[in-house]
Backbone as a ProteinNet text record, in pm:
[ID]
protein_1_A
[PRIMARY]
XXXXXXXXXXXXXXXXXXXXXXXXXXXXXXXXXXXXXXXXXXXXXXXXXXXXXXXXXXXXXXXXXXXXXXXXX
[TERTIARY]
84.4	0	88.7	99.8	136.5	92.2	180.3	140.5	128	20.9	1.8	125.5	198.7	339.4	238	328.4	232.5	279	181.5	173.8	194	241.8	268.4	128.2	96	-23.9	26.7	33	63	-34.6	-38.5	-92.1	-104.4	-181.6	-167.2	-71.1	3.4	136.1	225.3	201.4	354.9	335.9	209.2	233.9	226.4	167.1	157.4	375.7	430.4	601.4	621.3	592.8	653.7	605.3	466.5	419.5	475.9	531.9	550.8	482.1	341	206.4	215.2	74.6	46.7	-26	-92.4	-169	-294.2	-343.1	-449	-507	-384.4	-380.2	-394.6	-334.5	-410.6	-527.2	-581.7	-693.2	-849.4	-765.4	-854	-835.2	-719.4	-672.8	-788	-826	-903.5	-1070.1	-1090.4	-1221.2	-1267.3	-1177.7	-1223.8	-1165.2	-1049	-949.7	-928	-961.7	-1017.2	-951.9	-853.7	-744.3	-783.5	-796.8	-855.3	-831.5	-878.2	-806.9	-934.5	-875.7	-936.6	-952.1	-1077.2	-1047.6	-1037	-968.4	-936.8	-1030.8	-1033.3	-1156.8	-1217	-1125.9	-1158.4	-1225.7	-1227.1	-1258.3	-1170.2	-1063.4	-1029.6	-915.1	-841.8	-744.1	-748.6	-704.1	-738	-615.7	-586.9	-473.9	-488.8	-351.3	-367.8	-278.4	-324.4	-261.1	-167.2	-57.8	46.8	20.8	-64.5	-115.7	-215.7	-291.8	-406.8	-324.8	-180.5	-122.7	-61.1	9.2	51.1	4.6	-140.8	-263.6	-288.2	-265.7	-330.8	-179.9	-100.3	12.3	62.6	-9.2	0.5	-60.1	-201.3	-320.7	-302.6	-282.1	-287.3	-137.5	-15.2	80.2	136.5	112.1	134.1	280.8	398.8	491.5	517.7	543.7	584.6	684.4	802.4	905.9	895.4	945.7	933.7	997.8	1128.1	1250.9	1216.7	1121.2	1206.2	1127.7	1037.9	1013.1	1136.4	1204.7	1310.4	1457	1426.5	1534.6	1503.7	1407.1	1392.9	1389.2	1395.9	1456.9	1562.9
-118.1	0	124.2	234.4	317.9	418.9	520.9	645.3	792.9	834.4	954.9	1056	1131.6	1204.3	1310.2	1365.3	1422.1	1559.5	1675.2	1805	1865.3	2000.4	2100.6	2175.2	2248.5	2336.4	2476.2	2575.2	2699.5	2808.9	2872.7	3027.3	3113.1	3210.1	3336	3392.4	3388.6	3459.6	3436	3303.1	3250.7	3259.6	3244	3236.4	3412.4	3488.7	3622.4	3661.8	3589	3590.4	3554.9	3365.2	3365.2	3433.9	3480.5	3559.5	3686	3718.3	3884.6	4009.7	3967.8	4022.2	4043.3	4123.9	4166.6	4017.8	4000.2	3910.4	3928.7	4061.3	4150.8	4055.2	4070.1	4026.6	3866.9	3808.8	3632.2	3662.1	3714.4	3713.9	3736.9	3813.9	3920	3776.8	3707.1	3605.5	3459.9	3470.9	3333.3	3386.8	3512.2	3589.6	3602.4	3632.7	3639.5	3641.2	3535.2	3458.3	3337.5	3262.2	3109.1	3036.5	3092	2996.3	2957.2	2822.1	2732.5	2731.5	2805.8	2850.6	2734.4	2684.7	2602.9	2673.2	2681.3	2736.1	2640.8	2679.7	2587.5	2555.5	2454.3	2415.5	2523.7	2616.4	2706	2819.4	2782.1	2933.4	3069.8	3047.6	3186.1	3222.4	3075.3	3113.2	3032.9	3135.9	2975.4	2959.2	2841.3	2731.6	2738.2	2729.1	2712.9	2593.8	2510.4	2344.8	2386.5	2360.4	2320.4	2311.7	2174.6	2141	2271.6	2311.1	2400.8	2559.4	2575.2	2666.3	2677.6	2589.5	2537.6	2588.9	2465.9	2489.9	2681.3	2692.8	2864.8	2970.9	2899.4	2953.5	2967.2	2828.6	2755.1	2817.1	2838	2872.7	3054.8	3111.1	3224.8	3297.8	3221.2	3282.8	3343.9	3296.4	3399.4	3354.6	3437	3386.9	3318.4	3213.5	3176.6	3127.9	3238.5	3181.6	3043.1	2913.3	2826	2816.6	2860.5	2842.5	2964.5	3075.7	3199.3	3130.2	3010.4	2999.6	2871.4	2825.2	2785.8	2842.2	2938.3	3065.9	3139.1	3143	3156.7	3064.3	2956.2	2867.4	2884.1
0	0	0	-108.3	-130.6	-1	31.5	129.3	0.2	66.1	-23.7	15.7	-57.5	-34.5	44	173.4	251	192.7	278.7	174.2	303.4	278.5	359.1	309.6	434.3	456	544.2	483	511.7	571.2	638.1	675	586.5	618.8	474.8	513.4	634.9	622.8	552.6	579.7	544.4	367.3	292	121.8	135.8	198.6	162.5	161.3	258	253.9	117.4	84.6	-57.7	-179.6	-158.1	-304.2	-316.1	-190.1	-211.1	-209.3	-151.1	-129.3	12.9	12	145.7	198.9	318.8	335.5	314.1	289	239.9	124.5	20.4	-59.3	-100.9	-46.4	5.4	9.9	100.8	106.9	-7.9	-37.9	-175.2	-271.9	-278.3	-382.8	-363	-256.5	-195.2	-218.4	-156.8	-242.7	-349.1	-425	-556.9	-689.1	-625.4	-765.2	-802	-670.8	-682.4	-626.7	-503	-447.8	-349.8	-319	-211.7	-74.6	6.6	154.2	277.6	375.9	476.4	603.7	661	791.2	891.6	971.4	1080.5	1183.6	1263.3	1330.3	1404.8	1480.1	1567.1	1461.6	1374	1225.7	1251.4	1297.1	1340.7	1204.8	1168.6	1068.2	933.1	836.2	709.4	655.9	646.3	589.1	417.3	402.7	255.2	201.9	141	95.5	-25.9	38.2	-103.8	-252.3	-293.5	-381.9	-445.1	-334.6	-397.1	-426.6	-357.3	-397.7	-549.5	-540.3	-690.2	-805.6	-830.3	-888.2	-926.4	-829.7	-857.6	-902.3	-851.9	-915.8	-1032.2	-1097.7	-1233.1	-1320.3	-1302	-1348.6	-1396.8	-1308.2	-1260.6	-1301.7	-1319.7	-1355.9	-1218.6	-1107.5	-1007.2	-959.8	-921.3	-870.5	-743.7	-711.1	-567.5	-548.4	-484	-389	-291.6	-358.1	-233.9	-134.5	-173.4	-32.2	18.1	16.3	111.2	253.5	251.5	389.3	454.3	385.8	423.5	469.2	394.1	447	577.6	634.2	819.4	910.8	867.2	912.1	998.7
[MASK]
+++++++++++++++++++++++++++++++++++++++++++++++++++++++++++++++++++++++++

């Protein structure tokens, strides 16, 4: 039995860091550009999936830095 390759799931901070955007802007991007954001059980924050980042990165032409969240590290 194969394991599904597990995915990193991010904050709007942390993609508002690699896009180079405000988090404003995440936001506005999940409103009304089509990028797939999760709220968390408590509803207070929404998660954004790897995969569904991609996708919209792809789609959308949008740039995303992957290492700059490896670079605070």
């Amino acid at each position: 039995m194969r394991k599904a390759p597990i995915q990193r799931v991010f904050s709007v901070g942390q993609v508002a860091a690699m896009c180079h955007v405000s988090r404003e802007t995440i936001r506005r991007w999940v409103r009304g550009f089509g990028l797939t954001a999760y709220n968390t059980s408590g509803g207070l924050a929404m998660k954004i999936m790897e995969a569904d980042l991609r996708k919209f990165s792809e789609d959308l032409r949008v740039y995303v830095d992957w290492e700059a969240l490896e670079e605070d590290d």
